[in-house]
C-alpha positions as CSV (number, residue, x, y, z in Angstrom):
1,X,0.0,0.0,0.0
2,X,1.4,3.0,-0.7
3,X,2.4,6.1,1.6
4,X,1.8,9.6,0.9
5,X,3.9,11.8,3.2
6,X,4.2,15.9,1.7
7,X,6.4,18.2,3.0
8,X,7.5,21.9,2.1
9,X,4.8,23.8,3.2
10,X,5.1,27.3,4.9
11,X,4.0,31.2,5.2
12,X,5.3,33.5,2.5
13,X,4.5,36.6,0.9
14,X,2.9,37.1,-2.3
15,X,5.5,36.7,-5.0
16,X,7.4,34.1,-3.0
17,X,8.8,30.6,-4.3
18,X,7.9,27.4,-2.3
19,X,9.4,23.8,-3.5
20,X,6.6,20.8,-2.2
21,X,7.8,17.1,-1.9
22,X,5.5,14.3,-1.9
23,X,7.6,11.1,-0.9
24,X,5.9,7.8,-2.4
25,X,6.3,4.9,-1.7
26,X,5.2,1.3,-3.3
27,X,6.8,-0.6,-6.6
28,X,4.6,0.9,-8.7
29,X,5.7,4.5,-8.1
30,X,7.6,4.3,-11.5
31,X,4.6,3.5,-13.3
32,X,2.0,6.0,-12.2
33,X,0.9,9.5,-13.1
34,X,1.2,11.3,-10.0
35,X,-0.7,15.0,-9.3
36,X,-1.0,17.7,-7.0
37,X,-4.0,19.2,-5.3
38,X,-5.1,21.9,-3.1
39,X,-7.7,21.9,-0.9
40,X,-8.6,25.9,-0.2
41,X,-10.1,26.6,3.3
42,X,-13.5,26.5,3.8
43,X,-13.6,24.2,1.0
44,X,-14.1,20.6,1.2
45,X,-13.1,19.8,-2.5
46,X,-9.5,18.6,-3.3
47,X,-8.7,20.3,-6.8
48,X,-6.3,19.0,-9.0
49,X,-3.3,21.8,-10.0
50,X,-0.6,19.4,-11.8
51,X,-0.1,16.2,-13.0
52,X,2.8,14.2,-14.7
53,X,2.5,10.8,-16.6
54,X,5.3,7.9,-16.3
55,X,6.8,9.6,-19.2
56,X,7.2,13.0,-18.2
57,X,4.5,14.5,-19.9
58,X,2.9,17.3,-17.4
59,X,-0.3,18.7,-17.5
60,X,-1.6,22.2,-15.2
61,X,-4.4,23.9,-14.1
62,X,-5.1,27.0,-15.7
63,X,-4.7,29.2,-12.4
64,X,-1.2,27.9,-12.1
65,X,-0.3,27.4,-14.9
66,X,3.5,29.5,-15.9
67,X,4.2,29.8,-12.1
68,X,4.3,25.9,-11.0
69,X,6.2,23.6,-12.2
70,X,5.7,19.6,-11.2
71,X,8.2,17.3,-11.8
72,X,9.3,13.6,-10.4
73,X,12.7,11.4,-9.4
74,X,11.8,7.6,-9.7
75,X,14.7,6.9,-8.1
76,X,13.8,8.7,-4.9
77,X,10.3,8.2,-5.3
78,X,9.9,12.1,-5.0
79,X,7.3,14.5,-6.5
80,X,7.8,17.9,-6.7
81,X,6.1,21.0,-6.7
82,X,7.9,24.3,-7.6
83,X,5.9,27.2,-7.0
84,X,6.5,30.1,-8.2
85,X,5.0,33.9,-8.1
86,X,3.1,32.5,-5.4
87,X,-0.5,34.6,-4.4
88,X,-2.8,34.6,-1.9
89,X,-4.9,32.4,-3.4
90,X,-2.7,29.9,-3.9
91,X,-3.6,29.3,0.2
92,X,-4.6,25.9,0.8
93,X,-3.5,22.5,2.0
94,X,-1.3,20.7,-0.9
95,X,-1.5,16.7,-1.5
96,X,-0.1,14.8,-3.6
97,X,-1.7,11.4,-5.3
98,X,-2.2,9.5,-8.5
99,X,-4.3,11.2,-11.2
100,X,-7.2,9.4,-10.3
101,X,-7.3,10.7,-6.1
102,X,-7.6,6.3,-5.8
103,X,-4.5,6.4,-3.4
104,X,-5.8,5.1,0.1
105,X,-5.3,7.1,2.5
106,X,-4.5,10.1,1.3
107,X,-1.2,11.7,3.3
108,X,-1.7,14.5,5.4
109,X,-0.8,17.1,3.0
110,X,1.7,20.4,3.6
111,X,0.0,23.8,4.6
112,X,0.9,26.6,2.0
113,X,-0.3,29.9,3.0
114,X,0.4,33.5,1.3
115,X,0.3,36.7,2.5
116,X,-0.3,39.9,0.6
């Protein structure tokens, strides 16, 4: 079963960088697309921000997209999240998980919270 454990997570000001990890675990790691969501407070929706397939192919959310980067190390089992221009609304709780949210349980995500 795999384990979800994010890390990187912190207060910065509007226009900050912030790098997320998401260490996976499981033999499969190699194989999967893996994604980042947020979850904004006060809402109780996970949305999905970035994604990248086994081959490197990446994929973004249109709020994000030319400030985050997502990117992956097989060989540490390691998903990242480079953030970039960060804003306020960028605020939320950041997980990581396959493309499809199926991962059970989810980890416990990485508090990301900019102020203006």
């Amino acid at each position: 079963q795999a384990q979800l454990v994010e890390s990187g997570g912190g207060l910065v000001q509007a226009g900050r960088s912030l790098r997320l990890s998401c260490a996976g675990a499981g033999s499969s790691f190699s194989f999967t697309t893996w994604a980042w969501y947020r979850q904004a407070p006060g809402k109780q929706q996970r949305d999905m921000v970035a994604q990248i397939t086994r081959a490197g192919n990446t994929n973004y959310a249109d709020s994000v997209k030319g400030r985050f980067t997502i990117s992956r190390d097989n060989t540490k089992k390691i998903v990242y999240l480079e953030m970039n221009s960060l804003k306020p609304d960028d605020t939320a709780v950041y997980y990581c998980n396959n493309a499809l949210g199926s991962i059970r349980p989810w980890g416990q995500g990485t508090q990301v919270t900019v102020s203006s």
